[in-house]
FINUKE-576658 format. One record per residue: residue number from 1; residue in one letter; y, z, x of N, C-alpha, C, O in turn. Coordinates in Angstrom, 2 decimals. Each point is the difference from the previous one (the first is absolute). Layout:
# residues N
REC,NUM,a,Y,Z,X,Y,Z,X,Y,Z,X,Y,Z,X
...
END
This chain:
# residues 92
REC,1,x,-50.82,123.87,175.75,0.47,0.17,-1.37,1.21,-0.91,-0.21,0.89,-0.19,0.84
REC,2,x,-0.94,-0.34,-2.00,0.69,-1.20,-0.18,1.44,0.54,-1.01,-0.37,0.51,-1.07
REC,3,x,1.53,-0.55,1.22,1.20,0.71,-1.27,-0.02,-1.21,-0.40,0.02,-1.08,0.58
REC,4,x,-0.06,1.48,-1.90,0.53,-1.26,-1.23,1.22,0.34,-0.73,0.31,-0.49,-1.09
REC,5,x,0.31,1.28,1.69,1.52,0.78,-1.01,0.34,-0.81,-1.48,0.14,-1.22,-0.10
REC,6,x,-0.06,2.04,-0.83,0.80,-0.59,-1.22,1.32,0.52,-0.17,0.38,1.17,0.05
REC,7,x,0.46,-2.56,-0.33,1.47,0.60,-0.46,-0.01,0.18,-1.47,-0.25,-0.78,-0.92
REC,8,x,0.62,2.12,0.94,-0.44,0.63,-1.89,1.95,0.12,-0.12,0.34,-0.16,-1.18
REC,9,x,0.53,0.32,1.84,1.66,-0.08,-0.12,0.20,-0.82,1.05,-0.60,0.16,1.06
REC,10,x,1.58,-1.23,-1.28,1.48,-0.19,0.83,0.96,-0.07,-0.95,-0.30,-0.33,-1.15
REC,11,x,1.49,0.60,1.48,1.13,-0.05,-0.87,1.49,0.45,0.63,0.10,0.78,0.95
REC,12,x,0.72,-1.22,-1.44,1.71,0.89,0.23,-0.16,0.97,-0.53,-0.92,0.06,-0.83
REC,13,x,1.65,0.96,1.05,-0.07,1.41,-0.81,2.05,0.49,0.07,0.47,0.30,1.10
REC,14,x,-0.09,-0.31,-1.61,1.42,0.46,0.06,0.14,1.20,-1.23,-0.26,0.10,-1.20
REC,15,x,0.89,0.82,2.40,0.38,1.72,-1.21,1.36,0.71,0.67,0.19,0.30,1.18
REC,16,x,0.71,-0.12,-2.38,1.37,0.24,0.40,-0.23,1.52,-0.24,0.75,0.78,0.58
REC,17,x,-1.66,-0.33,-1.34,-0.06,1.69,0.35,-1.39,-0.32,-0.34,-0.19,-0.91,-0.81
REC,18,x,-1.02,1.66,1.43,-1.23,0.19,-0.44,-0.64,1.48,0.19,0.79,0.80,0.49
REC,19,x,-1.64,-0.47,-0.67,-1.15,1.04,0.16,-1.04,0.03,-0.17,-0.16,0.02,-1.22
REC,20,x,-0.81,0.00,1.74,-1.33,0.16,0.26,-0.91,0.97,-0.38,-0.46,0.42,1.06
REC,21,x,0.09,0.03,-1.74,-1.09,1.11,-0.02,-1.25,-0.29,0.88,-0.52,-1.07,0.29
REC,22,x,0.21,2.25,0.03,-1.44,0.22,1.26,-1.00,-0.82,-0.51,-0.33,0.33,-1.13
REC,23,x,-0.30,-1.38,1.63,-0.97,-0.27,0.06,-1.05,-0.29,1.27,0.12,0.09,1.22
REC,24,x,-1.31,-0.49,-2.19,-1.04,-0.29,1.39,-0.06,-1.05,0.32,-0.46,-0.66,-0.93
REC,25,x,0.75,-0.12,2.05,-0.30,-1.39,0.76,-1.17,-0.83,-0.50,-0.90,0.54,0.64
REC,26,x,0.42,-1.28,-1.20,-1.46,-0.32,-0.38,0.03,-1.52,0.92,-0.99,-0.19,0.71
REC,27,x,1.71,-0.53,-0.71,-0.32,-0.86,1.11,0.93,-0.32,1.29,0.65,0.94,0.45
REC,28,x,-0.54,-2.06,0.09,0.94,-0.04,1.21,1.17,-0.47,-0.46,0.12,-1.08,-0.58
REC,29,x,0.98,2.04,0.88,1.48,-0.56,-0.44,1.06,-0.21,1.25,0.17,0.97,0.74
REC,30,x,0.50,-2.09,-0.49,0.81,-0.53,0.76,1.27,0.22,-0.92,-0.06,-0.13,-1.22
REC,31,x,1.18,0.45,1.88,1.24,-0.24,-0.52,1.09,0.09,0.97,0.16,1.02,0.67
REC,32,x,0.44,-1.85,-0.59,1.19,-0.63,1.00,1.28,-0.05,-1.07,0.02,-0.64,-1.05
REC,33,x,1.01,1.46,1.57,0.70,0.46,-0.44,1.67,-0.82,0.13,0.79,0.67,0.66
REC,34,x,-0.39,-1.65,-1.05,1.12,-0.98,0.29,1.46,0.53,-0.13,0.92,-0.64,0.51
REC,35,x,-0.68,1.85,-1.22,1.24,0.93,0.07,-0.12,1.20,-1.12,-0.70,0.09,-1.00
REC,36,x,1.67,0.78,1.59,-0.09,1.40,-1.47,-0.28,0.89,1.17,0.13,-0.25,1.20
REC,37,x,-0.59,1.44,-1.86,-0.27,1.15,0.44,-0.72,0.61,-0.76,0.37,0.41,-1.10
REC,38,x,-1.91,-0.19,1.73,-1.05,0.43,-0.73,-0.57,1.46,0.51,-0.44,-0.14,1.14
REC,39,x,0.33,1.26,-1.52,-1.25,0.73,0.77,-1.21,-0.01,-0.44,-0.31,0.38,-1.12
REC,40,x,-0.49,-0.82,1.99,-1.54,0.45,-0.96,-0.76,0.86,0.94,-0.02,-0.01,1.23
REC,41,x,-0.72,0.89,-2.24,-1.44,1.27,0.77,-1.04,-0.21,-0.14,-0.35,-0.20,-1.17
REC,42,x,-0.45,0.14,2.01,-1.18,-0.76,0.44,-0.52,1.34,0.46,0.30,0.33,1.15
REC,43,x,-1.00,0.47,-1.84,-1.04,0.98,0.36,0.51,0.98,0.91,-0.30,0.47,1.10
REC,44,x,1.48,-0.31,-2.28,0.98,1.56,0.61,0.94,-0.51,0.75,1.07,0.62,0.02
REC,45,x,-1.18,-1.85,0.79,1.32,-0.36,1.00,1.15,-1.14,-0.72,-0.35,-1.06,-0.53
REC,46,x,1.92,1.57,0.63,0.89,-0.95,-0.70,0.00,-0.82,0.87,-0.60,0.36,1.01
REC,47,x,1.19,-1.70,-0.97,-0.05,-1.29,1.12,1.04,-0.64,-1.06,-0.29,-0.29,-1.16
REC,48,x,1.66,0.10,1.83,1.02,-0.65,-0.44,0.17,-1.14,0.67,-0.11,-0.24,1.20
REC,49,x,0.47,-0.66,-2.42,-0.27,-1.67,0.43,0.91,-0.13,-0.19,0.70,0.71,-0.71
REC,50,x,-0.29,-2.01,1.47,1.12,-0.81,-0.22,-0.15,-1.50,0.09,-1.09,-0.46,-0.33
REC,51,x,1.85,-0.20,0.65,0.09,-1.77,0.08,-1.20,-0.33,1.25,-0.03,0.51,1.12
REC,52,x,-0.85,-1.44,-1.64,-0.63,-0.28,0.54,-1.44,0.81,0.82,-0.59,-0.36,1.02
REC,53,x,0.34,1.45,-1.84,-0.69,0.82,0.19,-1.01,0.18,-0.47,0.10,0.26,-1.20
REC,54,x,-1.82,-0.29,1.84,-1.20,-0.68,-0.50,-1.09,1.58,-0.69,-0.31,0.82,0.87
REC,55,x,0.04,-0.66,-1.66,-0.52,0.93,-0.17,-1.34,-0.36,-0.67,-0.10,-0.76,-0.96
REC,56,x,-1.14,1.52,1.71,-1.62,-0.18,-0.09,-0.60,1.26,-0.87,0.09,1.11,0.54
REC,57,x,-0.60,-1.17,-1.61,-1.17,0.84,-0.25,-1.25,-0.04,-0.45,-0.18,-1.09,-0.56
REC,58,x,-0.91,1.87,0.54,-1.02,-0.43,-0.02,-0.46,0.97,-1.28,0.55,1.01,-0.44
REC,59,x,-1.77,-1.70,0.00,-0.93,1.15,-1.43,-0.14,1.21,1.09,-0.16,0.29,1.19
REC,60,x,0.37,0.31,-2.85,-0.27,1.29,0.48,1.71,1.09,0.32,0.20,1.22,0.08
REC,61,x,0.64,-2.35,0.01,1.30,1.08,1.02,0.84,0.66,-1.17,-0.28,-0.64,-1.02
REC,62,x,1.14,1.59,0.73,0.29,0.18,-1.12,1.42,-0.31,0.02,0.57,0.70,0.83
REC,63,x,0.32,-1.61,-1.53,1.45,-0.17,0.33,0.76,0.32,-1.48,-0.62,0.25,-1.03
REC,64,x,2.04,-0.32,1.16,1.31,-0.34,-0.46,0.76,-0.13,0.38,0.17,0.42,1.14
REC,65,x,0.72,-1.03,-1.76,2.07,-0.09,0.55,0.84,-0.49,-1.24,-0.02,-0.38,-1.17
REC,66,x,0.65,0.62,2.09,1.66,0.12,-0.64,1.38,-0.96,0.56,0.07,-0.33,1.18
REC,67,x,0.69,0.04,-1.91,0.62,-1.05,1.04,0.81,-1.22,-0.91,-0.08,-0.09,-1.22
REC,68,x,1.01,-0.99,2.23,0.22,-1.43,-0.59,-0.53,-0.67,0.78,-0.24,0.56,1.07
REC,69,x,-0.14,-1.83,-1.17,-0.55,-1.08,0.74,-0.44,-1.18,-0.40,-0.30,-0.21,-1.17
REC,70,x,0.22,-0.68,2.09,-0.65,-1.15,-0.42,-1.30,-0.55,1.09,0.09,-0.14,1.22
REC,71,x,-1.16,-0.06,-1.98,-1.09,-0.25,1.16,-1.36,-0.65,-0.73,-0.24,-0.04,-1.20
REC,72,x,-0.47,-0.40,2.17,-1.11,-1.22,-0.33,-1.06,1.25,0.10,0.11,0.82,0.92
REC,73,x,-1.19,-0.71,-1.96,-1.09,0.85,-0.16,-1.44,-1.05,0.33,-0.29,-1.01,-0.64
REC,74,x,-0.39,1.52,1.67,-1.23,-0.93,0.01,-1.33,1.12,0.16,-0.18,0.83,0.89
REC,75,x,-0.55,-1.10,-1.97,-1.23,0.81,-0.45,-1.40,-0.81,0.27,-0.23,-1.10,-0.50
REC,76,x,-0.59,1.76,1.28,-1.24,-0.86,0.26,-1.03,0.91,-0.45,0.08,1.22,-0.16
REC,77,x,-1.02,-1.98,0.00,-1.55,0.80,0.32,-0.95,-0.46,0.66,-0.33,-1.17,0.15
REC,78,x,-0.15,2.21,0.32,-1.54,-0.28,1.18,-1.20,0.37,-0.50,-0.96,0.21,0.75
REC,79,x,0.89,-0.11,-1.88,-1.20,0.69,-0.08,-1.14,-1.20,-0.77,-1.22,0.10,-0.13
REC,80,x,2.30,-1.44,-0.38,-1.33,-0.85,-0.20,-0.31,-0.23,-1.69,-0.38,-1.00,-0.63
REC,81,x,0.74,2.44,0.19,-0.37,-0.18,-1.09,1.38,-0.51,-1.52,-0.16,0.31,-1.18
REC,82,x,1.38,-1.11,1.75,0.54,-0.36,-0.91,0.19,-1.30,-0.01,0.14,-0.58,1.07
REC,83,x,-0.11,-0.09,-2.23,-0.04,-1.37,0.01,1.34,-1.00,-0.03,1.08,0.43,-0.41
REC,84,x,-1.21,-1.42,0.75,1.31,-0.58,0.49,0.84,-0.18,-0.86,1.18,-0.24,0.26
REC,85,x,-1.94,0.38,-2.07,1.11,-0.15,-0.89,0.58,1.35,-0.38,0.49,0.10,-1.13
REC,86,x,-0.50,1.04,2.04,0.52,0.92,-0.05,1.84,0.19,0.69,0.73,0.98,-0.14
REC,87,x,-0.51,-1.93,0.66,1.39,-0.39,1.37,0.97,0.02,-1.48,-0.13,-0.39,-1.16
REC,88,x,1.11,1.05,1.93,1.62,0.12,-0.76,0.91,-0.79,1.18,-0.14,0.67,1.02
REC,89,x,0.83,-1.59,-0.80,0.99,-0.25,0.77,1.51,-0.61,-1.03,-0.13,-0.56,-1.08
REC,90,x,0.97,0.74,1.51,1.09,0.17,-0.15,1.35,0.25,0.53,0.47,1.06,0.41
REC,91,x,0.19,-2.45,-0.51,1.17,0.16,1.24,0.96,-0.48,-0.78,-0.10,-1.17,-0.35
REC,92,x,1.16,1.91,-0.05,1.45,-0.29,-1.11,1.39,0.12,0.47,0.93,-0.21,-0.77
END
């Protein structure tokens, strides 16, 4: 089986206070965390990030957080079915 991953996000993301409401994971999210102090819950468990700190989830997981920070968001899909003029990237 062959992965063809699509990047559907890259981008900077910077938040001097944020919050999150619960949602569901629908594709693969990377986020590397460059400074701040974030917590996020990932299917009941908190996991507090800090500088330089890589955080994975997959469809299906249910998250939020809370927090300041600054960090690079990278969103893929595997499943094939989105097309390449679907990609957001963004670096400011």
């Amino acid at each position: 089986m062959l992965l063809d991953p699509k990047v559907l996000e890259c981008m900077y993301f910077k938040a001097k206070s944020s919050s999150e409401d619960k949602r569901t994971v629908v594709n693969y999210e990377f986020d590397l965390y460059l400074d701040g102090n974030r917590e996020i819950n990932i299917d009941g468990a908190d996991y507090p990030n800090t500088e330089h700190c890589l955080i994975f989830r997959k469809p299906g997981q249910i998250t939020s957080g809370t927090g300041n920070y600054n960090m690079y968001i990278l969103t893929l899909d595997f499943s094939g079915s989105v097309s390449n003029d679907k990609t957001l990237c963004f670096f400011g």
